[in-house]
Structure formats: structure tokens, C-alpha cells
N, C-alpha and C positions, 0 to 999 in steps of 0.2 A: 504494500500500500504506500503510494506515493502521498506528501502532503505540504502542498500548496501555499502561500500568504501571500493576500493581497490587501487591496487600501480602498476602500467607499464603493460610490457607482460603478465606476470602470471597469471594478475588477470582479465587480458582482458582476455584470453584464456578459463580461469573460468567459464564465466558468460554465465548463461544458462536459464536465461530465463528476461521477460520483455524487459524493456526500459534499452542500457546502453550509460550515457556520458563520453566522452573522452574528460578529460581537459589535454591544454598543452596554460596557459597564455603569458608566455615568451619564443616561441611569436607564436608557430605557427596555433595556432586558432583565434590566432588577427589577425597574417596577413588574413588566408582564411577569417574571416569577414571584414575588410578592403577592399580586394580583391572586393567582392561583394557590398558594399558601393560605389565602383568605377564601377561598371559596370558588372565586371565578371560575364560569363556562367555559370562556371563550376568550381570547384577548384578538381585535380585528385592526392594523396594522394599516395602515393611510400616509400617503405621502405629502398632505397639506389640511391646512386648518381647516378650510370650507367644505373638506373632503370628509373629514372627523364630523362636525356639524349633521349636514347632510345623515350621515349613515346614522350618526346617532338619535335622529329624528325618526329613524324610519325602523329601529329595533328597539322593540318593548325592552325596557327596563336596563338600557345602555347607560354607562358612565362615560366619560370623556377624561383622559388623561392627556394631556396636552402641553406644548412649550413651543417656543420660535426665539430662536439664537439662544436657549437657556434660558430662558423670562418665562415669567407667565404670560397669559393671555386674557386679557379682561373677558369678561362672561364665564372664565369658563373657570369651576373650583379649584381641582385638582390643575398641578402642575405635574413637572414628571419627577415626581418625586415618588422613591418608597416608603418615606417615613409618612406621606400623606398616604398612600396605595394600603399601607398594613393598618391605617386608622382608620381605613373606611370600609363599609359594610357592603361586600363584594358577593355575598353569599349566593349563587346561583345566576350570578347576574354578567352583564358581556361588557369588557370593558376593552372601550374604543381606545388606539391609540396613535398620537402622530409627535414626532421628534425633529428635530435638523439632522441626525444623522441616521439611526438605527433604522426607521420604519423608512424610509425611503430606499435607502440600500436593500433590503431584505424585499423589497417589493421590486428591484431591479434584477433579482437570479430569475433564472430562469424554469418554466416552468413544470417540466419535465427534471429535474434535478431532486435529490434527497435534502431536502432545507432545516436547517436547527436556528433558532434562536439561541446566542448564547450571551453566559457573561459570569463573572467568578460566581455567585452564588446557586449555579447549575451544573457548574466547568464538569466534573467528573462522570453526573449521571450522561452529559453528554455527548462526552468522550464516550461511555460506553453503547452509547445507542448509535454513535456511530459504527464502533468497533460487531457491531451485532450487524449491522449493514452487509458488513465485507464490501464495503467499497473500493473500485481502484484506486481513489485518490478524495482526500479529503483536502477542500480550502477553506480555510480558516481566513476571514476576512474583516479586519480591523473597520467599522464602520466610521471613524474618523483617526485623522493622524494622532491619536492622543497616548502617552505611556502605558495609559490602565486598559486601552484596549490589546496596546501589543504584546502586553506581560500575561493577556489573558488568553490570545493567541500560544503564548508559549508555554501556557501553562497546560494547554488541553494538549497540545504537541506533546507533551511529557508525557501526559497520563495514557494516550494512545502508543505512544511506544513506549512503555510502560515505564520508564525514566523516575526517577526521586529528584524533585526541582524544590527550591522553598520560594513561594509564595512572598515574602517578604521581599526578598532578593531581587524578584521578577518586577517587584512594584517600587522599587529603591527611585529608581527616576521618576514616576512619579511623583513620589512625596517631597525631593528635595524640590520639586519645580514651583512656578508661580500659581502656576494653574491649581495644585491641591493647595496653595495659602493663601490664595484668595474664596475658594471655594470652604478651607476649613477656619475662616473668620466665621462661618454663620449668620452673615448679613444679606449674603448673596438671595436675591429675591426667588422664592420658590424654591430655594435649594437648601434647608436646615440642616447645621453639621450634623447630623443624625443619620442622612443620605450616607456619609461615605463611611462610616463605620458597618451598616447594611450594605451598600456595593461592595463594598473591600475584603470580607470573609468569603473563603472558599467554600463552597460546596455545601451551603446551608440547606439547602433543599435535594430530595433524592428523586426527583422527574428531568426529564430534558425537555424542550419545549418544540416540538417539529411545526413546522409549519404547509400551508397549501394554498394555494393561486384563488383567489376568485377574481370575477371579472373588473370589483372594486378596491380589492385590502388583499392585504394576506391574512389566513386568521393560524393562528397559535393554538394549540392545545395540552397538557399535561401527559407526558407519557412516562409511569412508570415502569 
């Protein structure tokens, strides 16, 4: 089994054949696992705000998790956050989502393809749902240029070929960067340091999240 890394649309667009994963860690494959920890159906995957809107008007008892450049969105509660996703009351219910990076990539593989959502707090069960595929080739695809997606790419890398990596190590760039010290002030709008303590832990959950085409979204599911 060969295995791949690549970077946002392009490379989602690219990938032609096997198994491929879409990591986006901060945050929006924490929160769809989150989501599912709490109860969720469904999580359905949208490439723009009017897009989210839309669908969730038209599915009984839809939630909206939602952001554009990291911000909130006025109208809409939740952000993309999972310290909002594990407080709110998901029980049975389909939670829409659209991000800058994650759901747009993962709506750009293609459709015929083996698709996972990933991101550390599934990395493992995911790795093995791959590993149960037998696929020729699995791509692992950082949903934006960021540390905490590529450390999350190498950390499923490890667990697939069955490697001993530390997690710390993988997220060392990261933490010393701007980007987690601006984000671990806690000021950051829609984004409570509470997020990256839930993003940041390994394999908090034991499902991987596969995903499937529809004409509008991609939708997500829990698979143990």
C-alpha cells in the first residue's frame, strides 16, 4: 500500500484512486466527530454559507455549524467550534456543516473514491478503516497548509504502517507558532481555548467518519 500527501482542492481533485482522508483538525472534523459523540445522524458537508442555509431549511431538525475565514457568522449560533458542538443537544438530529477549509476540500475528491473525514480525535479508528479497505494507496490530505493538519497526516501515516510516533513531537511546530498563540489567548471570536485542548488529543473517539457524494454536500457518518 502506497501513501500519498497532499494540500487543499488541488490535491483532493487529484486523487484517483484508493482510500482518501480529509484532515481539517482546527476544527472542522473535531467538531463533525464531536457532533457524533453527542448523538448526531448525520453531519452534511457544504462548500458555502448560502449552501448551509439552504439545506438546513429544507431538513427537519438540522443544526448549522458554520465559520468564514475563522469568524462567526451573524445569524447563525454555533461556530465551528467543538466546545460549542459537545454543548449542544445533537441527539438524533443532522448537523449541517461548512468551513474555509475542511468541507470544501472533502466535497472536491472524487466521487467514486473511498472518503474518510479525519483529524486527531478519530486518527486511529481511521487509520484502521482504512487498513480494512486494502487499498492500493491511501492520500492523506492536509485540508489547509496548517502544522496541526500535517502532524495529523503523519500521525495516521504511523498508525497505518504501524510505526510508534509521539503525538507531541508531530505537533511541536505547531505550538511554538503564532497561529496556536493567538488562537490559545481565548479571545479569538468563536474559537474558546477549550477548542484546542478537544482538537489536540489523539484518538478520543473509537468511529472513523466515511463519507458519500450527494448531488449537494457530502454527508458523514459514524462507523465503528
Amino acid at each position: 500500500m502506497k501513501i500519498l500527501h497532499g494540500l487543499g482542492v488541488e490535491a483532493a481533485r487529484a486523487a484517483t484512486e484508493g482510500s482518501v482522508v480529509v484532515i481539517d483538525v482546527l476544527r472542522a472534523f473535531t467538531v463533525s466527530a464531536f457532533a457524533f459523540a453527542g448523538g448526531a445522524r448525520e453531519c452534511l458537508l457544504v462548500s458555502t454559507v448560502d449552501q448551509a442555509r439552504s439545506l438546513a431549511a429544507t431538513t427537519p431538525g438540522a443544526v448549522i455549524s458554520a465559520e468564514d475565514k475563522t469568524l462567526p457568522i451573524a445569524g447563525i449560533e454555533i461556530s465551528n467550534s467543538p466546545t460549542q458542538i459537545r454543548d449542544a443537544d445533537l441527539e438524533g438530529r443532522t448537523l449541517v456543516q461548512r468551513t474555509s477549509a475542511g468541507t470544501p476540500v472533502i466535497n472536491a475528491v472524487r466521487k467514486d473514491l473511498d472518503i474518510y473525514a479525519g483529524s486527531f480525535v478519530v486518527a486511529r479508528a481511521t487509520a484502521q478503516a482504512c487498513l480494512l479497505r486494502r487499498p492500493s494507496c491511501v492520500t492523506l490530505i492536509a485540508s489547509g497548509d496548517f502544522p496541526e493538519d500535517h502532524a495529523c497526516a503523519g500521525y495516521i501515516e504511523a498508525l497505518i504502517e504501524g510505526r510508534e510516533v509521539s503525538v507531541a513531537e508531530l505537533l511541536a511546530p505547531l505550538y511554538s507558532s503564532e497561529r496556536y498563540a493567538n488562537f490559545a489567548k481565548g479571545d479569538w471570536p468563536g474559537f474558546p481555548k477549550t477548542d484546542l485542548e478537544l482538537a489536540l488529543t489523539a484518538d478520543r473517539f473509537d468511529f472513523a467518519m466515511p463519507a458519500t457524494h450527494n448531488d449537494a454536500y457530502v454527508r458523514l457518518t459514524a462507523q465503528r
